[in-house]
N, C-alpha and C positions, 0 to 999 in steps of 0.2 A: 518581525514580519508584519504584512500590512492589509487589513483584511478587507474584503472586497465589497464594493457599495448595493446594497440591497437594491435593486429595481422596484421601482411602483407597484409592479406587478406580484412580487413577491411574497410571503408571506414567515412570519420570522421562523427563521431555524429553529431546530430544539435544542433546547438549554443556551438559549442566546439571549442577550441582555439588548435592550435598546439605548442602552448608555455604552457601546461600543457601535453604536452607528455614523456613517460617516454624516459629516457635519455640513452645511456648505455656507459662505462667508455671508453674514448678514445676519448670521444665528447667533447659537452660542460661543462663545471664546472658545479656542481649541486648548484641548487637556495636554498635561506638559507630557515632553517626548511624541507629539504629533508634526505631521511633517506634512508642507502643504504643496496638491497634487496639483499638477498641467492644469487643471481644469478650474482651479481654484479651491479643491475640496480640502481638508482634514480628513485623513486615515488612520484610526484608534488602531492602536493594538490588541488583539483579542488573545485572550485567555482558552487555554484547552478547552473545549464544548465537553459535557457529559458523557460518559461512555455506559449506560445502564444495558449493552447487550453484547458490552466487550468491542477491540480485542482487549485483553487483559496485561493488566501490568503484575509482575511476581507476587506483588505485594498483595495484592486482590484474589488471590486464588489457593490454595488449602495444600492442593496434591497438583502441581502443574505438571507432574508425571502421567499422571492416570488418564490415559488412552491418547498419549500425546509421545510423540517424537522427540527426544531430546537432542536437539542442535546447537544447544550453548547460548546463544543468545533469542533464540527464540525457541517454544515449544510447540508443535502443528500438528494438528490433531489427524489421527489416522482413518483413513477412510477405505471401503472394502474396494478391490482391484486397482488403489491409485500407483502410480512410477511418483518415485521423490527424487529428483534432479536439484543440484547443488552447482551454481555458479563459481568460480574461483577471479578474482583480481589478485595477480603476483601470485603471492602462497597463500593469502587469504580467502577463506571463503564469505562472499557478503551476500550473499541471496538465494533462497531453496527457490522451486518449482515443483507445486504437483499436479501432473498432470493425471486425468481423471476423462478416460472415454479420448471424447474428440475436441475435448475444453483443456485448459492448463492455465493456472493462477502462479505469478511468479512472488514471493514476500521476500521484502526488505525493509529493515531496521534502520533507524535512523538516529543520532543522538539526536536532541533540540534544546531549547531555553528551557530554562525553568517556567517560567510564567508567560511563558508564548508560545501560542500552537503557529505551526510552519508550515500547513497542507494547505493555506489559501495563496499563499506566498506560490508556493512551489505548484499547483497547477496552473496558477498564472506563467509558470515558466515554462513548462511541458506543451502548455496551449502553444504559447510564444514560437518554441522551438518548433513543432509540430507545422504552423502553419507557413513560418518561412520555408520549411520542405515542401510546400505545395499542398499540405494536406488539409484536413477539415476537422474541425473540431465542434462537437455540439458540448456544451455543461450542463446538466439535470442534476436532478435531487432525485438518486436513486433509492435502492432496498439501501446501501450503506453510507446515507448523507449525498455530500454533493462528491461528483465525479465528473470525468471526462469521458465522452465516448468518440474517438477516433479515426479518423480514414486516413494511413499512415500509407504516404509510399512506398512502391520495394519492387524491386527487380527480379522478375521470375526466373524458374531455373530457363527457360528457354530463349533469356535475355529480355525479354520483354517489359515494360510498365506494368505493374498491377499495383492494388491496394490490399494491404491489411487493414480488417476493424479489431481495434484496441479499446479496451477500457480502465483507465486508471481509477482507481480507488484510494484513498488515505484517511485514516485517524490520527490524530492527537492524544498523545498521552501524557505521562509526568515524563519529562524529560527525554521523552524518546517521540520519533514519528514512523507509522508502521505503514510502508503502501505498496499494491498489491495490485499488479497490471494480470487483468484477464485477458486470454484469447482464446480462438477458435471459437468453438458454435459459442458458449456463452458468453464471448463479445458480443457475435451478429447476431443473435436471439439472447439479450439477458434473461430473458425467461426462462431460461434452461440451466441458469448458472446460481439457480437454491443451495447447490451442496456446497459449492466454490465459496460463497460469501457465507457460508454458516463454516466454513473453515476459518475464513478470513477473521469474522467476530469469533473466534474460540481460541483463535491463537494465544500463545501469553507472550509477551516481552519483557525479555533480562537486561534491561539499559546496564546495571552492577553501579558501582559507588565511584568509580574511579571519574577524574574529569577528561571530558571529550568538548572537541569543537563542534559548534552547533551543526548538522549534517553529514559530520564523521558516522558510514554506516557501521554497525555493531557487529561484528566477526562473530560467523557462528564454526560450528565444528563439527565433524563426523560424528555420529552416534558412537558409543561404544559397542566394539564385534562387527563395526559397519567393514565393507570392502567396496572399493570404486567397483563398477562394472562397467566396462564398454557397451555401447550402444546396441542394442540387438544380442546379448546374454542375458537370459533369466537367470533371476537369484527368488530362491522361494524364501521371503523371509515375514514371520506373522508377528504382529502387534497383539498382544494380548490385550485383552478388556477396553479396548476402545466404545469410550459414549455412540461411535457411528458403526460398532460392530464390526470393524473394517481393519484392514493392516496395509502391509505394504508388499508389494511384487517386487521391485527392485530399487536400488539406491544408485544414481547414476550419477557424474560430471555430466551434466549435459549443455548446449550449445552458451558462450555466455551474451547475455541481452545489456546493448547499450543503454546505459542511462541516459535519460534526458532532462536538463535541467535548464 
């Protein structure tokens, strides 16, 4: 992947090196495996950024059970009155949702390189995609790094034009990429989505040993004792000893969300 040119304006990321900045022709020689852009620049490849507040990879964490949801390939921490909804592609399942109030965070897994993070790569494509649909896209350096916040078009129930505000999120990790699209209120107010992103960094991910193509998402799986619920059936079911005090009201198939890449 090919990581994105720092602005004047900018000031450097955390845990970023200035010997992965982009280069421009007149300077120094570009470093082998750089490849040179429209514009005449060099684009280094960057290496995972630091993760010192998570999400967590298996290896980094003691008890990934303890007050965590076990989905197979990720662990997501339980929170008091949340719905956990579960995407499916084919028979696979490749993305939870918890929704939480009037907000909902969807996670998905990702394999990646070994020695290349994918999230600058990959919201350059989401932007991409995004704005040939007509929509808008702002990029900030949020509570969770940099991110995209969204005005997605979509067609109301009543036929009409409206807009969704979206917010994409993504980490780097060893061999995986974890990203994590918010909506509702803490899209359009991220002021309000504290709990959503303190899920987000608590997660763990199980990339497992086996080899996968770089962006093959990581298959998770029903909890064990879990039961699908249709939509609009409570299931009383409690998380014990969650760090957030919290469990779960129901496990659902809920609607599934296209990716955009």
């Amino acid at each position: 992947m090919f990581g994105r040119r720092r602005k004047k304006s900018e000031k450097p990321e955390k845990g970023a090196s200035d010997e992965f900045e982009t280069e421009q022709d007149g300077q120094d020689e570009p470093q082998d495996g750089a490849e040179a852009g429209a514009a005449g620049e060099t684009k280094v490849k960057l290496p995972p950024a630091p993760r010192p507040d998570g999400p967590w990879d298996l290896s980094e964490v003691s008890e990934p059970d303890s007050g965590r949801v076990d989905l197979g390939g990720l662990f997501i921490p339980g929170v008091e009155g949340m719905e956990l909804r579960v995407e499916v592609a084919g028979d696979a399942i490749v993305a939870a949702t918890v929704v939480l109030q009037d907000s909902a965070i969807q996670l998905q897994a990702f394999a990646a390189p070994k020695r290349e993070g994918i999230w600058d790569e990959v919201r350059e494509e989401i932007a991409s995609g995004i704005t040939q649909q007509g929509g808008v896209i702002d990029e900030v350096d949020g509570p969770l790094g940099w991110e995209l916040r969204a005005q997605v078009p979509v067609q109301l129930p009543d036929g009409t034009g409206g807009v969704q505000v979206v917010r994409f999120v993504g980490v780097d990790g060893p061999r995986w990429f974890l990203r994590g699209v918010i909506s509702g209120q803490g899209a359009v107010q991220p002021e309000a989505a504290g709990v959503l992103e303190q899920i987000f960094r608590d997660t763990v991910v199980v990339r497992g040993d086996g080899p996968m193509a770089p962006r093959d998402p990581i298959v998770l799986k029903l909890p064990q004792d879990a039961q699908m619920v249709p939509d609009g059936v409570q299931q009383e079911t409690v998380e014990e000893g969650s760090r957030f005090a919290g469990g779960l009201d129901k496990l659902q198939r809920g609607p599934e969300i296209s990716e955009v890449r």
